[in-house]
HTML snippet that shows the backbone in 3Dmol.js (N, CA, C, O; Angstrom):
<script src="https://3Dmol.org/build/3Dmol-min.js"></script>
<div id="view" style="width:600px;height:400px;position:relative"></div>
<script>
const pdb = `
ATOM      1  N   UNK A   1      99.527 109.664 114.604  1.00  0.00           N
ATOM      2  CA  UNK A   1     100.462 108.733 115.212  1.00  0.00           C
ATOM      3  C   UNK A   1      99.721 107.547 115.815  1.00  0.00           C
ATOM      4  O   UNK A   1     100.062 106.382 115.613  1.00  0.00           O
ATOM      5  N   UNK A   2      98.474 107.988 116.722  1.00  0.00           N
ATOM      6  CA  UNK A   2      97.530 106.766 117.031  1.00  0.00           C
ATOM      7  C   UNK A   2      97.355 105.952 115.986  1.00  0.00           C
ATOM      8  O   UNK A   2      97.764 104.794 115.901  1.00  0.00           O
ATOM      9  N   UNK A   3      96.730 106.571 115.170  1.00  0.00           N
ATOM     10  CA  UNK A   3      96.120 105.912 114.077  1.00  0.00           C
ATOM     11  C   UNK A   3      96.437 104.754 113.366  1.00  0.00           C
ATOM     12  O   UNK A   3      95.752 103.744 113.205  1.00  0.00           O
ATOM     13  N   UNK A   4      97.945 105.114 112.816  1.00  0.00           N
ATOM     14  CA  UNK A   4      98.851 104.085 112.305  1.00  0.00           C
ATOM     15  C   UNK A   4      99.550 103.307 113.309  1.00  0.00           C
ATOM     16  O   UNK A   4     100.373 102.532 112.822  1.00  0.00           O
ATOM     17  N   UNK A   5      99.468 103.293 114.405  1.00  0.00           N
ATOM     18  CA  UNK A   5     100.075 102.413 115.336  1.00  0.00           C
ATOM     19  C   UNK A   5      98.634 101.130 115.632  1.00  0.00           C
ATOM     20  O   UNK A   5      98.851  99.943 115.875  1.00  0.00           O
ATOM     21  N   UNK A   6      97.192 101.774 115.526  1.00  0.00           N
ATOM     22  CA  UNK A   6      96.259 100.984 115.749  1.00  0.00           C
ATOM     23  C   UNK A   6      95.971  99.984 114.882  1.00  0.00           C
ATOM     24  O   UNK A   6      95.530  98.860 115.122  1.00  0.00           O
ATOM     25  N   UNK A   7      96.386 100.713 113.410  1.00  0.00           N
ATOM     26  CA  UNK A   7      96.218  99.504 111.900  1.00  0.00           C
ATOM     27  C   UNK A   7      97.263  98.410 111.991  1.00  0.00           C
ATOM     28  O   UNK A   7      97.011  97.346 111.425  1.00  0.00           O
ATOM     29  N   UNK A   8      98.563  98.572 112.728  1.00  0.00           N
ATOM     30  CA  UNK A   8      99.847  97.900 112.531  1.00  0.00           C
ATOM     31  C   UNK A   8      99.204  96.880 113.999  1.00  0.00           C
ATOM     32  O   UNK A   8     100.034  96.026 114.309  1.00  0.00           O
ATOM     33  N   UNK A   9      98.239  96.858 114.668  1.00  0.00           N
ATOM     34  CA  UNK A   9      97.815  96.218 115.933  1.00  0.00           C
ATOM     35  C   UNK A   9      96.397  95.313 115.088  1.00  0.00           C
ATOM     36  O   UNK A   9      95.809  94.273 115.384  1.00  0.00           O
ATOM     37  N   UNK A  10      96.294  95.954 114.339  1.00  0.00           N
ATOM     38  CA  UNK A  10      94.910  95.197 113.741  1.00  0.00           C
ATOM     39  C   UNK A  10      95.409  93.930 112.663  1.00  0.00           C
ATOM     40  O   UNK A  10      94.945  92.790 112.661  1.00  0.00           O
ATOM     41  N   UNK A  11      96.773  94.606 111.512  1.00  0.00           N
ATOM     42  CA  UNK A  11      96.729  93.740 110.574  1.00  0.00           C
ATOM     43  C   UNK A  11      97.448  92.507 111.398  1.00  0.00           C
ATOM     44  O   UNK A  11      97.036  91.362 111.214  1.00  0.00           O
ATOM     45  N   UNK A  12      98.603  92.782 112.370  1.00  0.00           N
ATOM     46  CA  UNK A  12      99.069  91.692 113.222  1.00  0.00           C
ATOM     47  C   UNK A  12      98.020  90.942 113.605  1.00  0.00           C
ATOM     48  O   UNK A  12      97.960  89.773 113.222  1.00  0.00           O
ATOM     49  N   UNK A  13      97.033  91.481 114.415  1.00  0.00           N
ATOM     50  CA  UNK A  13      96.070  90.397 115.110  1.00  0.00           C
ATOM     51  C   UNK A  13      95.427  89.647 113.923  1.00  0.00           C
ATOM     52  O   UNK A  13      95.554  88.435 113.751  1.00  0.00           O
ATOM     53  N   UNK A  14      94.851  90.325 113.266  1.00  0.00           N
ATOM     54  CA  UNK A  14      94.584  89.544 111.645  1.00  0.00           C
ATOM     55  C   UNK A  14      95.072  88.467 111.106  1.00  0.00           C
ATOM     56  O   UNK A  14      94.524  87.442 110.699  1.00  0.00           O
ATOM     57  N   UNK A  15      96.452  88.892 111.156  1.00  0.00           N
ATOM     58  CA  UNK A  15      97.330  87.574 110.691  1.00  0.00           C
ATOM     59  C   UNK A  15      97.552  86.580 111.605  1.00  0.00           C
ATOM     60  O   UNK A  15      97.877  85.477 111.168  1.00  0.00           O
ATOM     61  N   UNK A  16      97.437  86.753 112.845  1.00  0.00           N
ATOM     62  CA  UNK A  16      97.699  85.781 113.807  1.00  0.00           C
ATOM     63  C   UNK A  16      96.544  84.864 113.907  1.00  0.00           C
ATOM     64  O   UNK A  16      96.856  83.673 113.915  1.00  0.00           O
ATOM     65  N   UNK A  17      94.885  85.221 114.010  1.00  0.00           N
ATOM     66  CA  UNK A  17      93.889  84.844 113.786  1.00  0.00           C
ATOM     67  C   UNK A  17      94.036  83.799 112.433  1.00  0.00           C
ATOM     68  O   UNK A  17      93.872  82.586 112.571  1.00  0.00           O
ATOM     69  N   UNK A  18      94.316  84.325 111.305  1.00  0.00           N
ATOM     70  CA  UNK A  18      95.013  83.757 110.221  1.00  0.00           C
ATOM     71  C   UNK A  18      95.400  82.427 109.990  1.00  0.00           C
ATOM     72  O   UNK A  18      94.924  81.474 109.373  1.00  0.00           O
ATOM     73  N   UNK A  19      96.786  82.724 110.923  1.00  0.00           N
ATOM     74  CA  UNK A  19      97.553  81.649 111.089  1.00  0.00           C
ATOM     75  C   UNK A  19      97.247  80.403 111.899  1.00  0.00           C
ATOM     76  O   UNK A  19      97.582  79.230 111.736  1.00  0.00           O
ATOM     77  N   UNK A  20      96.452  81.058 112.896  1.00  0.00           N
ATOM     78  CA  UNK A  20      95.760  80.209 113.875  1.00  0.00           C
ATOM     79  C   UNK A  20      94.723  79.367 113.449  1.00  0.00           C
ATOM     80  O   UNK A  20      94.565  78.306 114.053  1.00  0.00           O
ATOM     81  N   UNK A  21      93.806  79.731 112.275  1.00  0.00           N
ATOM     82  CA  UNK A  21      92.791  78.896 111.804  1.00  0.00           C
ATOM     83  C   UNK A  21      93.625  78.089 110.987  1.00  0.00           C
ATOM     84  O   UNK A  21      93.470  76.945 111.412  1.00  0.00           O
ATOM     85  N   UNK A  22      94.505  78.073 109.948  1.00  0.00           N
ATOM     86  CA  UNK A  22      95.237  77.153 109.581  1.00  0.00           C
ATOM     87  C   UNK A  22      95.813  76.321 110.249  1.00  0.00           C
ATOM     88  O   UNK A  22      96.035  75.288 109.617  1.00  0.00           O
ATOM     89  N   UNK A  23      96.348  76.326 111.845  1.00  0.00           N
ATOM     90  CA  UNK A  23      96.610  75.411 112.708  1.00  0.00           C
ATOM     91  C   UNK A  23      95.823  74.894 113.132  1.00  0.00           C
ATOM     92  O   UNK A  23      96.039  73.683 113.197  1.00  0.00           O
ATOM     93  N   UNK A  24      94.880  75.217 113.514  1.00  0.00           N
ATOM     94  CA  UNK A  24      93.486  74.716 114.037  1.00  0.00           C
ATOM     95  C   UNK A  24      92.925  73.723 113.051  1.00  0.00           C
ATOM     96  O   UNK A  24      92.363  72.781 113.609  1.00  0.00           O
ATOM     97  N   UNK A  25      92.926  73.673 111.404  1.00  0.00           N
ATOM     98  CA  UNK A  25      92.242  73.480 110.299  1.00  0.00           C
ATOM     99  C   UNK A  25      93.157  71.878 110.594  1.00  0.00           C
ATOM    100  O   UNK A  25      92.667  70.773 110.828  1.00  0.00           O
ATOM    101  N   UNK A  26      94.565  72.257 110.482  1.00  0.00           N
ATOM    102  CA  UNK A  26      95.255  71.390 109.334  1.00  0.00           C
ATOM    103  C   UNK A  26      95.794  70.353 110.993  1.00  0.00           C
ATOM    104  O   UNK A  26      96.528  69.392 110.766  1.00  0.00           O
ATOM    105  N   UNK A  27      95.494  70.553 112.145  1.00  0.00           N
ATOM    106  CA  UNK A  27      95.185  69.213 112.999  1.00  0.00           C
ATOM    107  C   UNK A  27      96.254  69.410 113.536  1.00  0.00           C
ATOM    108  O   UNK A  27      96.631  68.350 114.036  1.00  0.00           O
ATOM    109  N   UNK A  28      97.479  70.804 113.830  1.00  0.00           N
ATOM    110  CA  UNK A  28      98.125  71.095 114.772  1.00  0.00           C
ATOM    111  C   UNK A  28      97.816  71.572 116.488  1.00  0.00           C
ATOM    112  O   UNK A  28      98.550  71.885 117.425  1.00  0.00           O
ATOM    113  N   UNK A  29      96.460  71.444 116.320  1.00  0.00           N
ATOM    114  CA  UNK A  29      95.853  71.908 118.037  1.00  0.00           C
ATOM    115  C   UNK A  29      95.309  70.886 118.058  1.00  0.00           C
ATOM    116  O   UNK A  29      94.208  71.180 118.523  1.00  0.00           O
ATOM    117  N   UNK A  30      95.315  69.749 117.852  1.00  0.00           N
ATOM    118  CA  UNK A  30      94.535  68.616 118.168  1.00  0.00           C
ATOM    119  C   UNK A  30      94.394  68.666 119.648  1.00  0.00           C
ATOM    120  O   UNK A  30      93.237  68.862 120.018  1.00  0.00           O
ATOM    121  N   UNK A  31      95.518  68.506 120.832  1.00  0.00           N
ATOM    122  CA  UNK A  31      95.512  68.384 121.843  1.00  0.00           C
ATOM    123  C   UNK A  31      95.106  70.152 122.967  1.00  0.00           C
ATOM    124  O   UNK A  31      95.315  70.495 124.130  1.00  0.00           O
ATOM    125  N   UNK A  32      94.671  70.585 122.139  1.00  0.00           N
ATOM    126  CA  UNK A  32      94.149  72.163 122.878  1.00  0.00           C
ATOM    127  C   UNK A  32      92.585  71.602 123.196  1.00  0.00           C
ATOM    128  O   UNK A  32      91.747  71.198 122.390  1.00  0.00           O
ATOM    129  N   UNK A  33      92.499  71.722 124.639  1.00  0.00           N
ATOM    130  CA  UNK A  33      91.165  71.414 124.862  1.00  0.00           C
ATOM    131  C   UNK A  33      91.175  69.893 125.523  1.00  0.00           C
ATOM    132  O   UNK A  33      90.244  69.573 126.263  1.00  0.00           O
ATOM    133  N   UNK A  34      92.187  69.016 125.254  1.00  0.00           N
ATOM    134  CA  UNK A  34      92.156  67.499 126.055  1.00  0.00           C
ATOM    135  C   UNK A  34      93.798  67.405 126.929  1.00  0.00           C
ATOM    136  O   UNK A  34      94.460  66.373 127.039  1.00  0.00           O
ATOM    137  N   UNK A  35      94.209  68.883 127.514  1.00  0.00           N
ATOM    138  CA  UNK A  35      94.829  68.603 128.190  1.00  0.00           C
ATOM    139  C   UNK A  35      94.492  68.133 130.014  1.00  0.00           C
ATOM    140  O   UNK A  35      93.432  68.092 130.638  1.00  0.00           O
ATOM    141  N   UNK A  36      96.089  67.802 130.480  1.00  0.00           N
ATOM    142  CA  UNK A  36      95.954  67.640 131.983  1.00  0.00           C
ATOM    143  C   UNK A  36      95.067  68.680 132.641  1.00  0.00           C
ATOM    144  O   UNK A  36      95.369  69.870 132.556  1.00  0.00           O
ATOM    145  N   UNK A  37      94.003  68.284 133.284  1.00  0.00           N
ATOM    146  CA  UNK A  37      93.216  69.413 134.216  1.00  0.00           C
ATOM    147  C   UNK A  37      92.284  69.973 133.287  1.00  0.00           C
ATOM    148  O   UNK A  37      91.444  70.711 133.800  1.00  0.00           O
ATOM    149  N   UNK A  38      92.225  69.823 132.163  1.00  0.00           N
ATOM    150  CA  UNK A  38      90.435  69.951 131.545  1.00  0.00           C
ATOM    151  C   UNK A  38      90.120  69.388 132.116  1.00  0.00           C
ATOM    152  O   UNK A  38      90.968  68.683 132.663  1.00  0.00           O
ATOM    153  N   UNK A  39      88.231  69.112 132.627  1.00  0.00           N
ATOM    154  CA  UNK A  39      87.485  68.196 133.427  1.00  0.00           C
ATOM    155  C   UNK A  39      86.401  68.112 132.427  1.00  0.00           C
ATOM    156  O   UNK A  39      85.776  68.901 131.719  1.00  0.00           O
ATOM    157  N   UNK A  40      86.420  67.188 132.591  1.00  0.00           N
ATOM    158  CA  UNK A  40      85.282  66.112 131.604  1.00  0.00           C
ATOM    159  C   UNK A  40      84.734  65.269 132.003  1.00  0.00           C
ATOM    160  O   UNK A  40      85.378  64.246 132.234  1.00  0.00           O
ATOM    161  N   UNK A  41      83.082  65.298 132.314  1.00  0.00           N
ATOM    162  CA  UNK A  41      82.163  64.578 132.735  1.00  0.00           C
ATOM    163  C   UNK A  41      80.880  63.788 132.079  1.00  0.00           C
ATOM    164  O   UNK A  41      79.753  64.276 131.990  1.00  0.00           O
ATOM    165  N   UNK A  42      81.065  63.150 131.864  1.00  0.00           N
ATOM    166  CA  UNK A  42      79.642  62.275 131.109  1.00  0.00           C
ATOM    167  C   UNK A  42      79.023  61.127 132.008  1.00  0.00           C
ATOM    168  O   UNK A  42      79.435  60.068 132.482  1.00  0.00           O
ATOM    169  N   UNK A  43      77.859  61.827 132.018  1.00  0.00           N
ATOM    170  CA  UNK A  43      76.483  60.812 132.800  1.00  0.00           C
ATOM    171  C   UNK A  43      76.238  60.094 131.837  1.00  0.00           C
ATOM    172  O   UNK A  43      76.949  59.733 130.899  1.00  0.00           O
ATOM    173  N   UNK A  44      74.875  59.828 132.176  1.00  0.00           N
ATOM    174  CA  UNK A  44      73.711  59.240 131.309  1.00  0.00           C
ATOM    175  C   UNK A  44      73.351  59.508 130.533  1.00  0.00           C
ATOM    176  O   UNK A  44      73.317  58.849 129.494  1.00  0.00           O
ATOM    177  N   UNK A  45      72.687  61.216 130.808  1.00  0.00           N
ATOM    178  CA  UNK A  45      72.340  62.617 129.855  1.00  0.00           C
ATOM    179  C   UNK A  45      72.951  63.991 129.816  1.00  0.00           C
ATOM    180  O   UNK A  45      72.509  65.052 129.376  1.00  0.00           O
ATOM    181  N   UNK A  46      73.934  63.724 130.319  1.00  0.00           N
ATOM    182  CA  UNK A  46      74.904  64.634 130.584  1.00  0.00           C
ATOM    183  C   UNK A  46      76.253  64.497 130.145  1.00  0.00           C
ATOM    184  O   UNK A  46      76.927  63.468 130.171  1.00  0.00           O
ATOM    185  N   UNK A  47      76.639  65.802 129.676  1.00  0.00           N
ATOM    186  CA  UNK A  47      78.003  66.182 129.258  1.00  0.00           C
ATOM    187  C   UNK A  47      78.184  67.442 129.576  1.00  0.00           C
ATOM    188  O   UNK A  47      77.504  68.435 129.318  1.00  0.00           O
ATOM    189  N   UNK A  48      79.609  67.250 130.427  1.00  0.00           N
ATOM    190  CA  UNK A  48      80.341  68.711 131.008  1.00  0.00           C
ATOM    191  C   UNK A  48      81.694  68.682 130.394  1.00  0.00           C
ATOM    192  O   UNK A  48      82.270  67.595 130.346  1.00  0.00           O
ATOM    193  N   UNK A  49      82.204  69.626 129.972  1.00  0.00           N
ATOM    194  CA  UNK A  49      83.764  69.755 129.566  1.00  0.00           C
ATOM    195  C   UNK A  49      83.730  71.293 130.414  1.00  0.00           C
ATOM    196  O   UNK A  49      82.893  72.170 130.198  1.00  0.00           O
ATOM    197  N   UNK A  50      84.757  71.369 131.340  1.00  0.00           N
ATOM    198  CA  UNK A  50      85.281  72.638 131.580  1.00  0.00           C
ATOM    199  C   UNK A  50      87.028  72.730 131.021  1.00  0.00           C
ATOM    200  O   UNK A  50      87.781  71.787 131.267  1.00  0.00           O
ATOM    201  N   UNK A  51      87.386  73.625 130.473  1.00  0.00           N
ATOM    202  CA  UNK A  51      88.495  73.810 129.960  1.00  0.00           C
ATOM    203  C   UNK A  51      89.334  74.563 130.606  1.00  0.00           C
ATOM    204  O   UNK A  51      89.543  75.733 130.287  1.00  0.00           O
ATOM    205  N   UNK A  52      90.180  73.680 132.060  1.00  0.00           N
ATOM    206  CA  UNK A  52      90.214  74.828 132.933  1.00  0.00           C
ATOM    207  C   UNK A  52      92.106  75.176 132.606  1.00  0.00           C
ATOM    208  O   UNK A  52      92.726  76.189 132.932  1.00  0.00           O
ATOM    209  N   UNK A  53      92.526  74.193 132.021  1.00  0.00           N
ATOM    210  CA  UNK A  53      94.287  74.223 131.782  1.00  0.00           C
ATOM    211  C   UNK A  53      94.651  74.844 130.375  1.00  0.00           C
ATOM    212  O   UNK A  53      95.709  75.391 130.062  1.00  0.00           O
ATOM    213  N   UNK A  54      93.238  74.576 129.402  1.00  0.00           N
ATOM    214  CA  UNK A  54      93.554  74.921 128.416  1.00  0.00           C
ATOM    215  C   UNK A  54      93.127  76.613 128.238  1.00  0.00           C
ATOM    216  O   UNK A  54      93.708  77.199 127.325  1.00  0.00           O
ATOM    217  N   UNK A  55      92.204  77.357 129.021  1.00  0.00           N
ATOM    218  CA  UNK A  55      92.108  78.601 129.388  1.00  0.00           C
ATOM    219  C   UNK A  55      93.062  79.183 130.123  1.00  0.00           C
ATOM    220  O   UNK A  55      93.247  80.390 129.966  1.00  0.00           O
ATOM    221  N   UNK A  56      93.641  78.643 130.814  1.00  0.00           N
ATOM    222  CA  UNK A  56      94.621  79.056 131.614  1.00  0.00           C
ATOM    223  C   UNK A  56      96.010  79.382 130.770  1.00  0.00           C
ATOM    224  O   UNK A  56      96.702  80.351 131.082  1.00  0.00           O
ATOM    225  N   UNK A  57      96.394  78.425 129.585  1.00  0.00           N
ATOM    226  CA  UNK A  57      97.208  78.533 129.055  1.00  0.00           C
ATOM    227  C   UNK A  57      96.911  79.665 127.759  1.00  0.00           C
ATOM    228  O   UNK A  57      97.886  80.209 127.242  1.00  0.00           O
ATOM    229  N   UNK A  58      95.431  80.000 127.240  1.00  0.00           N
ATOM    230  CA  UNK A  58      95.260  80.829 126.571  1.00  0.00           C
ATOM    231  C   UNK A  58      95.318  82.061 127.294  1.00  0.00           C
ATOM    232  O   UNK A  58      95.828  82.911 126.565  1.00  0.00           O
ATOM    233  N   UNK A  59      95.055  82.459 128.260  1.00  0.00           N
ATOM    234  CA  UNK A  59      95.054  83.906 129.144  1.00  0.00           C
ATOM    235  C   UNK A  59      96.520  83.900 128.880  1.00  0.00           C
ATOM    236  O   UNK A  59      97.002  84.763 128.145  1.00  0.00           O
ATOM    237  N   UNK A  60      97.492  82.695 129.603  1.00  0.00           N
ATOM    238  CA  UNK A  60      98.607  83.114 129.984  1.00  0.00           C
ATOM    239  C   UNK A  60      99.603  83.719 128.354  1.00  0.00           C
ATOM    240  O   UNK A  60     100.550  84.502 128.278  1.00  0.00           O
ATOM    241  N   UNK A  61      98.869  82.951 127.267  1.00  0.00           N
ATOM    242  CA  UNK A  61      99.835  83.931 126.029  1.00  0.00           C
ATOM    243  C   UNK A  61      99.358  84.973 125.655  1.00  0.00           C
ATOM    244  O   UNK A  61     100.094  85.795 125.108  1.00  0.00           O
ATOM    245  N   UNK A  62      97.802  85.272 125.869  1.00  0.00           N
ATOM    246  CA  UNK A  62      97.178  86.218 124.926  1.00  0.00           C
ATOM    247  C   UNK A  62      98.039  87.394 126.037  1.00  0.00           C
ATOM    248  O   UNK A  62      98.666  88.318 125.519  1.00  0.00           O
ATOM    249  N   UNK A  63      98.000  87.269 127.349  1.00  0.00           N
ATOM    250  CA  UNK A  63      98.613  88.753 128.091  1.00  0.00           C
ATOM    251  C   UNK A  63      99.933  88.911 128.004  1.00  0.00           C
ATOM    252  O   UNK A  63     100.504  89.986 128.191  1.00  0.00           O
ATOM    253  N   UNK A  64     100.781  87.264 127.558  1.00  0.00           N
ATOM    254  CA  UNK A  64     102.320  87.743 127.312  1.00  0.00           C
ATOM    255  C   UNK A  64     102.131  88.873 125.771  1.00  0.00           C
ATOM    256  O   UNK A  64     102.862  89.849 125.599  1.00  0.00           O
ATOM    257  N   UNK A  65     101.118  88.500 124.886  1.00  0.00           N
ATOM    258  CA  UNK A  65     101.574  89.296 123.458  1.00  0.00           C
ATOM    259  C   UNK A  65     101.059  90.646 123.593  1.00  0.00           C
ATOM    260  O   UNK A  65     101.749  91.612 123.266  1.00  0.00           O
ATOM    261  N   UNK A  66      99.636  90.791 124.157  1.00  0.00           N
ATOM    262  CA  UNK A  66      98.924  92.176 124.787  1.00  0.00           C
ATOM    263  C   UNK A  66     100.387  93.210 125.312  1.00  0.00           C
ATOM    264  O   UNK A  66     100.743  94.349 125.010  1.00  0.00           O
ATOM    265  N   UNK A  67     100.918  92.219 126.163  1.00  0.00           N
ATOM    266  CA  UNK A  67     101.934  93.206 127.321  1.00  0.00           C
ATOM    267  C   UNK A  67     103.018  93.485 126.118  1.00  0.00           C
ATOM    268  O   UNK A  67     103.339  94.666 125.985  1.00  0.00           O
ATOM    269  N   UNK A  68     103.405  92.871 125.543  1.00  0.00           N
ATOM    270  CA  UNK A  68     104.627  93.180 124.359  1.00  0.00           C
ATOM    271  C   UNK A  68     103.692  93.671 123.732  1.00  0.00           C
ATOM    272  O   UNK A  68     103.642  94.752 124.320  1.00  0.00           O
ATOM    273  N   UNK A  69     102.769  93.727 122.860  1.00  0.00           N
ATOM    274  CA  UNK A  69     102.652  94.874 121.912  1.00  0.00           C
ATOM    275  C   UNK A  69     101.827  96.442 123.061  1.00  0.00           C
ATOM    276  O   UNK A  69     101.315  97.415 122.508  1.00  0.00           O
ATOM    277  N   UNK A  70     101.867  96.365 123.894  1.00  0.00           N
ATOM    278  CA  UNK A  70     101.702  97.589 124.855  1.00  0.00           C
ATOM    279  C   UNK A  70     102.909  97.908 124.889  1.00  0.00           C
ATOM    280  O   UNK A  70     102.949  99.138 124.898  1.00  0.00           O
ATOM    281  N   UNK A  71     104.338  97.307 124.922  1.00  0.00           N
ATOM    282  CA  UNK A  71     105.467  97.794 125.032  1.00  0.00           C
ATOM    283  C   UNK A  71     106.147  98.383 124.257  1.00  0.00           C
ATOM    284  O   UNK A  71     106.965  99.288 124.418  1.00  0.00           O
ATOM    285  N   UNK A  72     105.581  97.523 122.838  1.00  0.00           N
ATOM    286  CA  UNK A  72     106.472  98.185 121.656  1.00  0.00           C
ATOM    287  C   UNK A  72     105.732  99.490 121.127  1.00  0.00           C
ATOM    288  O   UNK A  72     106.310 100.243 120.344  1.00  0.00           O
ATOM    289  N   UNK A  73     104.337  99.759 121.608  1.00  0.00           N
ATOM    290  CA  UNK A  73     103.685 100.273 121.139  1.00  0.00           C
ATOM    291  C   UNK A  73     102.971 101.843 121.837  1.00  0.00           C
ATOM    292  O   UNK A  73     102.233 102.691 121.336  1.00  0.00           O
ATOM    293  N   UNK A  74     103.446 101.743 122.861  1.00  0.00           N
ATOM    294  CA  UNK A  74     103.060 102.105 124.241  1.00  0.00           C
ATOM    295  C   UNK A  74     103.924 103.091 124.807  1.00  0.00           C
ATOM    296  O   UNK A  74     103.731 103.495 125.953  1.00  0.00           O
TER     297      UNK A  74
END
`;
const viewer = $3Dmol.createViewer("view");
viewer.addModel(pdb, "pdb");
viewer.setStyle({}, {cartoon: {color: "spectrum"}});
viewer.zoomTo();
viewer.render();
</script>
């Protein structure tokens, strides 16, 4: 019963990974990474990017889908 509930968690994440490099590829995340509240710094010899809105917004889906497939699955 584990077993097949763990493959049906793998081929999903698979496909989502999937789908995601094709968005990523074809210039639908353009703006992931240059939103409000990233901080971006350039000196002289220096370059800082912290990605602090666009992490924030990745935690906040990866634990909405984690918590639903813990639910359906769980």
């Amino acid at each position: 019963m584990f077993g097949s509930s763990l493959v049906i968690v793998a081929v999903v994440a698979g496909v989502g990974l999937a789908l995601l490099g094709l968005l990523a590829f074809g210039g639908r995340l353009s703006k992931f990474g240059r939103l409000p509240g990233d901080v971006r710094y350039s000196g002289r010899n220096t370059r800082v990017f912290i990605p602090v809105t666009s992490m924030l917004l990745l935690s906040i889906v990866l634990s909405v889908l984690l918590t639903l497939l813990g639910w359906l699955f769980g």
